[in-house]
C-alpha positions in Angstrom: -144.1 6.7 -79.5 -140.7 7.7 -80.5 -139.1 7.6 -77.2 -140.4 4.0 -76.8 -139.0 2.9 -80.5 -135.8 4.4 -78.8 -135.4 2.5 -75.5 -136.6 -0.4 -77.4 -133.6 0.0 -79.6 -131.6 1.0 -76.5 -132.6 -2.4 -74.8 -131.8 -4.5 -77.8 -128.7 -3.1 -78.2 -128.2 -3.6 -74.3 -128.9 -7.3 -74.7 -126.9 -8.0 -78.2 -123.9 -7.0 -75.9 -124.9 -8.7 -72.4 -123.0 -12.3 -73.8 -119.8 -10.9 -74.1 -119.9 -8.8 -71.0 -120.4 -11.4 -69.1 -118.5 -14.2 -70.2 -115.5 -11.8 -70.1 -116.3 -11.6 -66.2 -116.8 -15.4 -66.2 -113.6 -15.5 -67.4 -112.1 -12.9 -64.6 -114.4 -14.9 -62.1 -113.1 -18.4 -62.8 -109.4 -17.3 -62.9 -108.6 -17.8 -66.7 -107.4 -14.2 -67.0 -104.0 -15.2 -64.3 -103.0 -17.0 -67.2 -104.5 -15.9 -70.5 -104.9 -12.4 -71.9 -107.2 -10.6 -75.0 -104.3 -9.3 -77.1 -100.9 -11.0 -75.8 -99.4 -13.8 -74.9 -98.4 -14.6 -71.0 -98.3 -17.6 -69.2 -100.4 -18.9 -71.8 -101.5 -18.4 -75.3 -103.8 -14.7 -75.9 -107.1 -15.5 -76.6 -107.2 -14.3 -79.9 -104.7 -16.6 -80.6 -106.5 -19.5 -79.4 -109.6 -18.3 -81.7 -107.2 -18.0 -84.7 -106.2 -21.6 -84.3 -109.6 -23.5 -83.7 -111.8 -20.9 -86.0 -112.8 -23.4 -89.1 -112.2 -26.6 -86.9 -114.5 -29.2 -86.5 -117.0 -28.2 -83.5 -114.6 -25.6 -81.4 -116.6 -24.3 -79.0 -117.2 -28.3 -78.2 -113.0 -28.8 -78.0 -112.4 -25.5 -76.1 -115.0 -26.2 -73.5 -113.7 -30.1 -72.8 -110.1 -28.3 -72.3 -111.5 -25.4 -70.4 -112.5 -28.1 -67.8 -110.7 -31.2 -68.1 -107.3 -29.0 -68.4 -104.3 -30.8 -69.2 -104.7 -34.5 -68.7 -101.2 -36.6 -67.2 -99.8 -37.7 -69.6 -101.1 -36.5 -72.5 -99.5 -33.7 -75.0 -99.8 -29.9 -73.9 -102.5 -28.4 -75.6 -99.9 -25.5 -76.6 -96.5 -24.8 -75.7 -95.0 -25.9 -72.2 -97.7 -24.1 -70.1 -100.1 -27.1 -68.5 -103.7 -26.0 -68.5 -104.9 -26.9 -64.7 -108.5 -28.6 -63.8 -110.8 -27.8 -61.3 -108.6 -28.5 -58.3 -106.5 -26.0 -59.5 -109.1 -23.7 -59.6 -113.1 -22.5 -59.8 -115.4 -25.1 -61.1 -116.7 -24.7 -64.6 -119.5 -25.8 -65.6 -120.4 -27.1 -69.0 -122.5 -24.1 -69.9 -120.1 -22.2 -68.4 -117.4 -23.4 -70.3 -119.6 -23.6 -73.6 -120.4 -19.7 -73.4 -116.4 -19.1 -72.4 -116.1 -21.3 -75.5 -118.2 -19.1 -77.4 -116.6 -15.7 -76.1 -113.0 -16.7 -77.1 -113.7 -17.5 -80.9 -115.4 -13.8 -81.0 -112.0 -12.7 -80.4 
């Protein structure tokens, strides 16, 4: 009975974890990492500094997933700095639960 309390627990654990994990290789896979990085800045902003900015906005995981696909639009302000954020011809698809769980993983940072 213990040992089955135990990999119970081990599972949960497992699965309280499996989110991040893989929206950190979602965010390898659909190229967001050539540009952005955990801790520092690069090419463009670090994604902890993206969560510090839209933590306590209105509906964030909503905003970051509309410019995790659209990008930036022509003629519209940058959404930070002088770096342009490219759309999908510029690189992998997103979809919008893709985008909502990369969303999700950023403001954990």
């Amino acid at each position: 009975m213990k040992q089955i309390v135990i990999v119970a627990a081990a599972v949960l654990a497992l699965g309280a974890t499996a989110p991040v994990l893989a929206s950190a290789s979602l965010a390898q896979e659909k190229m967001c990492m050539q540009c952005h990085a955990l801790k520092q800045d690069g090419a463009a902003p670090s994604f902890q500094k993206i969560a510090a900015k839209w933590r306590g906005q209105p509906h964030p995981v909503r905003s970051i997933a509309e410019i995790a696909r659209q990008g930036s639009k022509e003629g519209q302000p940058l959404h930070w700095g002088k770096a342009r954020m490219p759309d999908d011809s510029e690189r992998p698809l997103l979809s919008e639960r893709e985008a909502r769980a990369l969303a999700r993983w950023v403001l954990q940072q």
